[in-house]
C-alpha positions as CSV (number, residue, x, y, z in Angstrom):
1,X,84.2,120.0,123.5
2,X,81.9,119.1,120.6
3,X,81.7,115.5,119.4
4,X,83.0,116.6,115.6
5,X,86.2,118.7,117.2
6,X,86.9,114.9,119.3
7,X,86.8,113.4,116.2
8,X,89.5,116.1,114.5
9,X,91.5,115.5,117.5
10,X,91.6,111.9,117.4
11,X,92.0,111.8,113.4
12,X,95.4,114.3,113.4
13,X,96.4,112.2,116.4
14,X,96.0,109.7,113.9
15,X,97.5,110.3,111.1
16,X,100.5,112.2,112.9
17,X,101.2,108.5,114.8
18,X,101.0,107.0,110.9
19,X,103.4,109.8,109.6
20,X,105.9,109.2,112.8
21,X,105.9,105.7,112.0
22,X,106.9,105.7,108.7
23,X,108.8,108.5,108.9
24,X,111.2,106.5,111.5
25,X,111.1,103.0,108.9
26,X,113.0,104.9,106.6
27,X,115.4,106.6,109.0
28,X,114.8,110.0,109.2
29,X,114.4,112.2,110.9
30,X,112.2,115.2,111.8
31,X,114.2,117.7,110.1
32,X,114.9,115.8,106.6
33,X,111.1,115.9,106.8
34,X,110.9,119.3,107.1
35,X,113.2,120.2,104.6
36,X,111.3,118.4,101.9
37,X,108.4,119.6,103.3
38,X,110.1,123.2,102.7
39,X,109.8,124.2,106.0
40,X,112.4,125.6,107.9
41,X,112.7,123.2,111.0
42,X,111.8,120.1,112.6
43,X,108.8,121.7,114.6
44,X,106.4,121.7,112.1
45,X,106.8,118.0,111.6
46,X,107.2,117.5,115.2
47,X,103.3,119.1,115.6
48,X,102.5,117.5,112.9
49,X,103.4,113.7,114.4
50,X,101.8,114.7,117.8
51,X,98.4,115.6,116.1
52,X,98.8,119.3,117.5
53,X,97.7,120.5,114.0
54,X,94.5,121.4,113.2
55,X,94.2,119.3,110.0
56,X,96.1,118.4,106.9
57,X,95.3,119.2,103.6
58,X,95.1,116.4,100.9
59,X,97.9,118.1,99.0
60,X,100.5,118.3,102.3
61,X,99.3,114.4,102.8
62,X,99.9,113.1,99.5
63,X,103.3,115.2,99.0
64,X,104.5,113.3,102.7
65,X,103.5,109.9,101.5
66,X,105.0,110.0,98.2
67,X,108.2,111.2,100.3
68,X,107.7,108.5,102.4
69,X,106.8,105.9,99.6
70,X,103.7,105.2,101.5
71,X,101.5,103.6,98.4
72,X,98.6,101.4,98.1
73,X,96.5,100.2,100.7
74,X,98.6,101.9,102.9
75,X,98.4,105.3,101.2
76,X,94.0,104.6,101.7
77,X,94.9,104.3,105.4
78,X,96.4,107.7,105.6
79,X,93.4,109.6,103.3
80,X,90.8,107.6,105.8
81,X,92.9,108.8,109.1
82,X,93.2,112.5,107.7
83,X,89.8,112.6,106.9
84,X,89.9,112.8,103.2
85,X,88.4,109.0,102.7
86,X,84.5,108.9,103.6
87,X,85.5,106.2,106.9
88,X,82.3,104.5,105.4
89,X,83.8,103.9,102.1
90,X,87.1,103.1,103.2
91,X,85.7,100.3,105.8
92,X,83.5,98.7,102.6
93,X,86.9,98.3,100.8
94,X,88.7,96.7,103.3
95,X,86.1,94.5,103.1
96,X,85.9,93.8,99.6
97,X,89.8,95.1,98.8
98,X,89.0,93.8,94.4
99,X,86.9,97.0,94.5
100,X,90.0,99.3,94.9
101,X,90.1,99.7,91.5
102,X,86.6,100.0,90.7
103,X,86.3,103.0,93.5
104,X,89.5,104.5,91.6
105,X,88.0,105.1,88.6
106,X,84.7,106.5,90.2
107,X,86.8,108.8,91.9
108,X,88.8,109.3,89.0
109,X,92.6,110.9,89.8
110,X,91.6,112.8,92.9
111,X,94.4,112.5,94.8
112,X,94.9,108.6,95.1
113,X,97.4,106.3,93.9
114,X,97.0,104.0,91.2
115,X,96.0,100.6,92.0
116,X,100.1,99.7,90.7
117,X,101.6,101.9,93.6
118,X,103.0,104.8,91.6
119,X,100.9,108.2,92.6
120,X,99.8,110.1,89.5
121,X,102.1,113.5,89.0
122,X,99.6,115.9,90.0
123,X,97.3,116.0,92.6
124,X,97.5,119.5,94.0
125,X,93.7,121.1,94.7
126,X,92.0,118.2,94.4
127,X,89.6,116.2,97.2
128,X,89.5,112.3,97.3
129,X,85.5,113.0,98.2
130,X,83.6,112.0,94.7
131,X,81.3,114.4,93.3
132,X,77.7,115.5,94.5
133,X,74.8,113.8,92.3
């Protein structure tokens, strides 16, 4: 096994742990999940949570935290596990959390939520990684 698939494996382990956990704070279950999710059973979810997928897209991500009213910080968590936050960004943040907002507006409304919680209406297509120089 190559060192990057590890780290995919570990990630989607990740994030599917973060997912679960939030997932059972609000009381639901796999299937009310799913059927926001649009999907037709609990399985998805379930491979999802267990870090059997391959990945998940930024789009899938954000529309399961906004379900899940997982905002903020919190929300940053989740885009670092999935991948979708540079792990060296996200660490310099947690060390100097006043920058959120600064970063933010660098990255302009890629797919994050505002620094006041609420997650701006459309995100679909769009990568939390900022633009090449």
């Amino acid at each position: 096994m190559s060192s990057g698939t590890g780290l995919m494996a570990k990630g989607t382990k990740r994030i599917g742990q973060l997912i679960r956990a939030a997932r059972m704070d609000r009381g639901l279950t796999q299937k009310d999940l799913a059927r926001k999710l649009g999907v037709r059973s609990g399985s998805y979810v379930g491979m999802l949570e267990s870090g059997l997928c391959k990945g998940i897209g930024i789009s899938r991500l954000e529309e399961i935290a906004a379900f899940l009213r997982v905002n903020g910080v919190e929300r940053y968590r989740w885009m670092a596990a999935a991948g979708h936050l540079p792990p060296a960004l996200f660490g310099a943040l947690m060390k100097r959390p006043d920058r959120w907002d600064d970063v933010i507006s660098m990255l302009g409304d890629r797919g994050t939520a505002s620094s006041n919680g609420k997650s701006p209406r459309s995100r679909r297509g769009r990568s939390l990684r900022p633009p090449r120089a």
